[in-house]
ROLUMVO-982436 format. One record per residue (C-alpha): residue number from 1; residue in one letter; x, y, z. Coordinates in steps of 0.25 Angstrom, whole numbers. Each point is the difference from the previous one (the first is absolute). Layout:
+------+------+-------+-------+-------+
! resi ! resn !     x !     y !     z !
+------+------+-------+-------+-------+
!  NUM !    a !     X !     Y !     Z !
...
+------+------+-------+-------+-------+
This chain:
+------+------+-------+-------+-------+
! resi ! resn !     x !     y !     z !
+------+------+-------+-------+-------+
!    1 !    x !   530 !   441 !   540 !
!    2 !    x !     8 !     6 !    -8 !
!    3 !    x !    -5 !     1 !   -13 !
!    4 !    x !   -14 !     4 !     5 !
!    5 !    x !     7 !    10 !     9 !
!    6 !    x !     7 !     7 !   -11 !
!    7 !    x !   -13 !     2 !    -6 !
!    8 !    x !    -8 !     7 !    11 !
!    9 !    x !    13 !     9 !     1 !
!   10 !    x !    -3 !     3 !   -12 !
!   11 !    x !   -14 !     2 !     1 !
!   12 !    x !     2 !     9 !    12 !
!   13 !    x !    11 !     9 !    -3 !
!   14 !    x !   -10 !     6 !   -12 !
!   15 !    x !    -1 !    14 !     2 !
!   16 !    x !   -14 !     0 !    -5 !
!   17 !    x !   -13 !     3 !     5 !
!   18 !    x !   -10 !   -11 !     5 !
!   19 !    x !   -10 !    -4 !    -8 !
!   20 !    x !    -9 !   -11 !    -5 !
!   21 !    x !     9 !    -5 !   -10 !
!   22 !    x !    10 !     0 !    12 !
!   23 !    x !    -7 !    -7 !    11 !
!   24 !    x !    -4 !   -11 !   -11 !
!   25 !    x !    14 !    -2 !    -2 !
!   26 !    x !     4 !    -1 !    12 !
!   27 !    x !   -11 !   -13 !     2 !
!   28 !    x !     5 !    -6 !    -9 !
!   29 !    x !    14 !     2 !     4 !
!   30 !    x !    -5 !    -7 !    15 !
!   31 !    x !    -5 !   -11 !    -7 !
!   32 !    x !    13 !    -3 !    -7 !
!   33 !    x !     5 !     1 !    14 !
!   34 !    x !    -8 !   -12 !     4 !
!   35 !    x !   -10 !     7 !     5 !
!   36 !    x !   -14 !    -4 !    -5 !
!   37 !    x !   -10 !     8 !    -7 !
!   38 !    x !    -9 !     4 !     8 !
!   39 !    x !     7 !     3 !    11 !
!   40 !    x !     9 !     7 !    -9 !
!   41 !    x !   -12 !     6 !    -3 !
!   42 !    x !    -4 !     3 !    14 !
!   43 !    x !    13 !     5 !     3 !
!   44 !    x !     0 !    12 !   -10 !
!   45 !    x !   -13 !     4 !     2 !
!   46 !    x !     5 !     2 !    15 !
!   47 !    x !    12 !     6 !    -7 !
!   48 !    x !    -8 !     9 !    -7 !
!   49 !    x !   -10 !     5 !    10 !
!   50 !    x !    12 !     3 !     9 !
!   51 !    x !     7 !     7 !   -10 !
!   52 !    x !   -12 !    10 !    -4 !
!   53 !    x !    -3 !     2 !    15 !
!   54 !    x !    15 !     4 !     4 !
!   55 !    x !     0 !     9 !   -15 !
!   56 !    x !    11 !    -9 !    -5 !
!   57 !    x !     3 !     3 !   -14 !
!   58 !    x !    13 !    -9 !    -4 !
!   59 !    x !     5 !   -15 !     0 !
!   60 !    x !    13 !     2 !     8 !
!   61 !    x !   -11 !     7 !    12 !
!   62 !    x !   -10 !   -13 !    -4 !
!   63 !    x !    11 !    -9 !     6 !
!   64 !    x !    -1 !     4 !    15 !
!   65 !    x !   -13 !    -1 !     0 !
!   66 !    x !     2 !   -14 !    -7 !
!   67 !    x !     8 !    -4 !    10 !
!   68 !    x !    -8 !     5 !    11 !
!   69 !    x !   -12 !    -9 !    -6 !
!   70 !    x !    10 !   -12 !    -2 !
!   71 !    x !     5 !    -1 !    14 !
!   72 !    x !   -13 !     3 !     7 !
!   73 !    x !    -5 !   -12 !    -9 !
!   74 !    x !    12 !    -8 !     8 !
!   75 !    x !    -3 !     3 !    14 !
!   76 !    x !   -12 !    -8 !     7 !
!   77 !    x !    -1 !    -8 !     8 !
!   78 !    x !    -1 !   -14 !    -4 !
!   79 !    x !   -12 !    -9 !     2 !
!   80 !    x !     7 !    -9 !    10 !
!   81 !    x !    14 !    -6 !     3 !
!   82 !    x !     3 !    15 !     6 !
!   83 !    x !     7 !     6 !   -11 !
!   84 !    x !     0 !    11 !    -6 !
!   85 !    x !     3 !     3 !   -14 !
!   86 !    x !     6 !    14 !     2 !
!   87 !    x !     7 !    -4 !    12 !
!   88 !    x !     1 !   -16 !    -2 !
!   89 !    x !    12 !    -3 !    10 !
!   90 !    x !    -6 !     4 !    11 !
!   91 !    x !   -11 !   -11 !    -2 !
!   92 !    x !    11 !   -11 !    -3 !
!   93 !    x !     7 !    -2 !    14 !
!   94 !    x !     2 !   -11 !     6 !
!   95 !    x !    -5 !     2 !    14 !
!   96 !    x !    10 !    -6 !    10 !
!   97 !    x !    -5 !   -13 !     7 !
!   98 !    x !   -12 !     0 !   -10 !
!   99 !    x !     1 !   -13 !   -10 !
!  100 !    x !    -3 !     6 !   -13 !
!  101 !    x !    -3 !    -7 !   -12 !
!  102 !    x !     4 !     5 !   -15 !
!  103 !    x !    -5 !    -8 !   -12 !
!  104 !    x !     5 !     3 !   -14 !
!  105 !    x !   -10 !    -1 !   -10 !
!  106 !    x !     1 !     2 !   -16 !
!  107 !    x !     2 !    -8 !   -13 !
!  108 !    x !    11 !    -5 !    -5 !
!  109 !    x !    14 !     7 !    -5 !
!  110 !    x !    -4 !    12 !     9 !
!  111 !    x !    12 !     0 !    10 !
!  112 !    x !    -8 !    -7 !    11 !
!  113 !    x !    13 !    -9 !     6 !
!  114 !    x !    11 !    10 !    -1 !
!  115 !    x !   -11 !    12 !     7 !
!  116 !    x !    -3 !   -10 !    12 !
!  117 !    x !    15 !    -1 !     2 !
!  118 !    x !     2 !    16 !     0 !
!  119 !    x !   -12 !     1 !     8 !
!  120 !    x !     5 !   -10 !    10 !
!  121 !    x !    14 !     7 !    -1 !
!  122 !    x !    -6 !    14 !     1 !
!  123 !    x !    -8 !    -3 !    13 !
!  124 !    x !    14 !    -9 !     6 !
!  125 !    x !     7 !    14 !     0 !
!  126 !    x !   -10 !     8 !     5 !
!  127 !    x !    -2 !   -10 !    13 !
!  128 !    x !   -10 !   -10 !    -2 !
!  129 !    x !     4 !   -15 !    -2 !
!  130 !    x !    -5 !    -5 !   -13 !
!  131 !    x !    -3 !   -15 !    -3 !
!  132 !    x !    -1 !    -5 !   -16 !
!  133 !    x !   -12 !    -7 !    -4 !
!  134 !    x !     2 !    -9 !   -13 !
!  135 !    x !   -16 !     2 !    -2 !
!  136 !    x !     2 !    -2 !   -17 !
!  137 !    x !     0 !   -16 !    -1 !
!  138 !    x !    -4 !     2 !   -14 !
!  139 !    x !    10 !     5 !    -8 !
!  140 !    x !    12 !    -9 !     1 !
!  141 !    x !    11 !    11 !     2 !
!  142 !    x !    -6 !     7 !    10 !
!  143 !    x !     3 !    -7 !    12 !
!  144 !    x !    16 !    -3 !    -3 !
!  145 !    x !    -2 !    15 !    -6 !
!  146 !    x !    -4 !     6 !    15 !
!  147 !    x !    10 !   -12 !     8 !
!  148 !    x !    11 !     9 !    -9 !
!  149 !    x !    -3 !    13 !     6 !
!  150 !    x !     0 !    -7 !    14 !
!  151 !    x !    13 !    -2 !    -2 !
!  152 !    x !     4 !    12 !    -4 !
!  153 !    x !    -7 !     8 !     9 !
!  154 !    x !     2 !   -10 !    15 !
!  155 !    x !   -17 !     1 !     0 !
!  156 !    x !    -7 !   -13 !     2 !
!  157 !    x !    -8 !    -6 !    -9 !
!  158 !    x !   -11 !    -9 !     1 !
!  159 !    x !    -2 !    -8 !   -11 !
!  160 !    x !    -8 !   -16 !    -3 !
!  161 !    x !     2 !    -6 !   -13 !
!  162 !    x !    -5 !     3 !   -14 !
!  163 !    x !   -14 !    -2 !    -1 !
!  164 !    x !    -3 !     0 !    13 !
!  165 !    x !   -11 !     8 !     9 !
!  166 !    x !     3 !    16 !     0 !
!  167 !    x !    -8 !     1 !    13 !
!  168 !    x !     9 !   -10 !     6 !
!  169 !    x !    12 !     7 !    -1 !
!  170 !    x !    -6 !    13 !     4 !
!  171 !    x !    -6 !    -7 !    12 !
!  172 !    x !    14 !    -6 !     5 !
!  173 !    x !     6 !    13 !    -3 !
!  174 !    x !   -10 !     7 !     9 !
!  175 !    x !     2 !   -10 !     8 !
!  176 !    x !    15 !     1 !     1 !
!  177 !    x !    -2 !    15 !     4 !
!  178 !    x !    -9 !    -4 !    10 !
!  179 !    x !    10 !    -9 !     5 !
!  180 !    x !     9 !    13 !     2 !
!  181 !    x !     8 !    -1 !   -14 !
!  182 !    x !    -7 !    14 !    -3 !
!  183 !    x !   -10 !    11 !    -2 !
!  184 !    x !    -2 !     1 !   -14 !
!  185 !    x !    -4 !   -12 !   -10 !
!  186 !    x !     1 !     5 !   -16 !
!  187 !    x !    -7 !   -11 !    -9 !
!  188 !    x !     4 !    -1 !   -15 !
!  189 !    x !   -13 !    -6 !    -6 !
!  190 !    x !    -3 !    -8 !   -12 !
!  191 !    x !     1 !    12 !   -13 !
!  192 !    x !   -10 !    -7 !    -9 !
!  193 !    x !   -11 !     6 !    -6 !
!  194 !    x !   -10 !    -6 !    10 !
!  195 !    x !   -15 !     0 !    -4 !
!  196 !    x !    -8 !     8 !    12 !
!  197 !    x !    -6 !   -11 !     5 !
!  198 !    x !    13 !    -8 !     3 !
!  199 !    x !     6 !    12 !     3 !
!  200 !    x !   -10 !     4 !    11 !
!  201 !    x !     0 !   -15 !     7 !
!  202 !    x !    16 !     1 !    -2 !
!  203 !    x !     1 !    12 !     9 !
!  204 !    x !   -12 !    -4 !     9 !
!  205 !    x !     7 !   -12 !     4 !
!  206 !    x !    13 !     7 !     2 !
!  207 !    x !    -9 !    10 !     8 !
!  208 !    x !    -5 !   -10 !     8 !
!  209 !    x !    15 !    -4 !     3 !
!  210 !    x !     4 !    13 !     4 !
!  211 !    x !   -11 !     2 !    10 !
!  212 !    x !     3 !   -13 !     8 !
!  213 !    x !    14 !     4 !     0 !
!  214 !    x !    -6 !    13 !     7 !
!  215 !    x !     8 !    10 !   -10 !
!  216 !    x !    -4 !    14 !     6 !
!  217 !    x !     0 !     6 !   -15 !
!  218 !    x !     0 !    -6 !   -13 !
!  219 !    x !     2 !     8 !   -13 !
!  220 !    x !    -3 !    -4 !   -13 !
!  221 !    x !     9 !     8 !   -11 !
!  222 !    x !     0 !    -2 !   -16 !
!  223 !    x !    12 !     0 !    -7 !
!  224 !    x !    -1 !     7 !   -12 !
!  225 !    x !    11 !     4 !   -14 !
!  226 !    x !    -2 !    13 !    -1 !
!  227 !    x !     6 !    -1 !   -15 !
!  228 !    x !   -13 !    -9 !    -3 !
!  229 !    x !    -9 !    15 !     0 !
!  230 !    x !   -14 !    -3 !    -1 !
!  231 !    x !     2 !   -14 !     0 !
!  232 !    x !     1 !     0 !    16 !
!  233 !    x !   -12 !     6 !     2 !
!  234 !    x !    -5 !   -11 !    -5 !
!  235 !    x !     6 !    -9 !     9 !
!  236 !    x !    -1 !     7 !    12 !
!  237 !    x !   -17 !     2 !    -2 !
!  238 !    x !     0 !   -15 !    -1 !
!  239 !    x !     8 !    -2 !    10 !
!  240 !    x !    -7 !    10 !     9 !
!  241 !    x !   -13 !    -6 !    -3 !
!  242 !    x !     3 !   -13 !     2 !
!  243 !    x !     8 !     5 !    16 !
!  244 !    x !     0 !    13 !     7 !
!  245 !    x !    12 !     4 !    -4 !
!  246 !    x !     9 !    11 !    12 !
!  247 !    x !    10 !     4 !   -11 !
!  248 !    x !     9 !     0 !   -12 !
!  249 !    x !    16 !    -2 !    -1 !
!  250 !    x !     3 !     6 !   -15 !
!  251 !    x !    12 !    -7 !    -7 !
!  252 !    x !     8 !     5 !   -12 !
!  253 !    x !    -2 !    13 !     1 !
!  254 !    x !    12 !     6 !    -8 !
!  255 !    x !    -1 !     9 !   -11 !
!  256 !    x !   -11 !   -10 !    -7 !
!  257 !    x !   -10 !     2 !     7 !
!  258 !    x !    -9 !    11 !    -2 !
!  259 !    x !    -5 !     0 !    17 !
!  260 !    x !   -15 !     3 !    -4 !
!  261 !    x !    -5 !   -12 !     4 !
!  262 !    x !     4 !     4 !    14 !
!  263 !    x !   -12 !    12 !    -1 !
!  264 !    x !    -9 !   -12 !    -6 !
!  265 !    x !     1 !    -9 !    12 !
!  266 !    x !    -2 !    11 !    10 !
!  267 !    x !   -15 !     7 !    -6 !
!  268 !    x !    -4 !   -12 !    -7 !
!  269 !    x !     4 !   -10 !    11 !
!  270 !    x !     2 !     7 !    11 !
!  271 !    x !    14 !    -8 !     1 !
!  272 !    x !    12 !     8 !     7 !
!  273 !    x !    14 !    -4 !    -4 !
!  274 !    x !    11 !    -2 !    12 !
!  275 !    x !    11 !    -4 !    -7 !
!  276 !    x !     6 !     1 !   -13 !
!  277 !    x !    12 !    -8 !    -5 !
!  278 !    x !    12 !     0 !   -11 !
!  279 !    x !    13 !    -6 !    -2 !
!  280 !    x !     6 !   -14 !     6 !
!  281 !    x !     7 !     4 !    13 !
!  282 !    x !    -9 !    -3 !    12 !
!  283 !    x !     1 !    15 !     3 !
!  284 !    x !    -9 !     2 !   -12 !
!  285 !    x !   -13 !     3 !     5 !
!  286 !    x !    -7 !    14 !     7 !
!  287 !    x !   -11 !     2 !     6 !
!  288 !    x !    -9 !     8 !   -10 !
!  289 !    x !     1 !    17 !     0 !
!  290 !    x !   -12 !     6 !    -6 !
!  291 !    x !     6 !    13 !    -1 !
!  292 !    x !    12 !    -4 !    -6 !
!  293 !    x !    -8 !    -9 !   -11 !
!  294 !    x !    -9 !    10 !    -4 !
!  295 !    x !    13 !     8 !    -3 !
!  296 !    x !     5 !   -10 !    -8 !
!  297 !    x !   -11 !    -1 !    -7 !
!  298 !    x !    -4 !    14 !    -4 !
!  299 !    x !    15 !     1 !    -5 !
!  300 !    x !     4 !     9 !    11 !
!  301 !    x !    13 !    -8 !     4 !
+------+------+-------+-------+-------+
């Protein structure tokens, strides 16, 4: 965010009265941030409305309300996987004795393999016992790619050949855990651009799967590049469209990206974030803090 951040800095430690002229820039400093125009848009007209109400005359008092706006934009509850995008890790735990179910969608280059690996690390050190599914028989590197991080990591990996069916493998991994091998299946699933309707009958027979395995839960979560901006809004509608989507993972979110995509998914979409993730080391990855990203955003750290 840097760049962007350095901007609304900027922008917000003017010492000069608000005005039209102000609140205009500030939109269009929002959709430089990723943010799309209308709820840009949106978003200052609450701004404004706030700030005459509360007899707020400067850009420095504007950003606390900005941020009040942002974060309460963040917290609700999501429509169903039991997240919450305010407070998502409370939503992601795996319940002990429950089989849950994790599949990974998204397109290709997004990070897909290396977040199931930190996600399986991730729930191994909190408690649960995470088995590997090898669910992308598309592209080529992707199975040797997850068998890798098995290694490394001692997590069991449950993989066919290249080309194979991706409900198979989730099925004998689910049916591993079943077998007492563990609570908690995380599937790495085919990154191409699917059209809906393939989509849809992939993950109806992945669904279909899941229910004979008698998973208690089943979460759907997209994983997106944050440095791609409005670019993964667009792949997260089709995807939503095409599957009720439970959540997002956001990767690459270093100083690139501008993070108001992460607003756009929650008021256009209703998606919450629950995990964010940057860097190589399996440790990379945190579940997603409203608070602390609206900060980030708004320059204020």
């Amino acid at each position: 965010m840097a760049g962007f951040t350095d901007k609304i800095k900027r922008f917000f430690g003017m010492q000069t009265p608000l005005d039209g002229g102000l609140f205009d820039d500030l939109t269009d400093l929002l959709v430089e941030g990723d943010f799309g125009a209308a709820e840009a848009f949106g978003t200052v007209e609450t701004l404004r409305a706030l700030c005459k109400k509360r007899k707020i005359d400067t850009a420095e008092a504007a950003r606390d309300v900005l941020v009040e706006i942002l974060t309460g934009d963040l917290c609700f509850p999501a429509p169903s996987g039991g997240n919450s995008a305010g407070n998502a890790p409370e939503g992601v735990r795996v319940e002990p004795g429950k089989l849950t179910a994790i599949l990974l969608l998204g397109v290709n280059g997004v990070g897909k393999t290396t977040t199931a690996a930190k996600l399986a690390v991730r729930y191994r050190d909190a408690g649960s016992r995470p088995i590997l599914a090898a669910a992308d028989t598309f592209r080529a590197a992707a199975v040797d790619q997850l068998k890798l991080h098995g290694e490394r990591t001692g997590i069991r990996v449950v993989a066919h050949r290249q080309g194979g069916d991706s409900a198979a493998v989730i099925y004998d991994a689910l049916e591993a855990a079943r077998a007492g091998a563990g609570d908690l299946v995380v599937a790495d699933t085919a990154g191409r651009m699917h059209t809906k309707a393939a989509l849809v009958e992939e993950l109806k027979k992945i669904d279909r799967v899941i229910e004979s395995k008698s998973a208690e839960r089943c979460l759907k979560w997209l994983v997106l590049d944050a440095t791609t901006g409005r670019n993964a809004l667009v792949q997260a509608e089709t995807f939503h469209a095409a599957v009720r989507l439970d959540g997002v993972i956001l990767t690459k979110t270093d100083s690139t990206a501008k993070g108001g995509v992460v607003f756009s998914l929650a008021k256009s979409l209703g998606l919450a974030v629950v995990f964010t993730a940057n860097g190589e080391k399996y440790g990379d990855i945190h579940p997603f803090d409203a608070a602390s990203w609206v900060r980030g955003f708004t320059g204020l750290v």
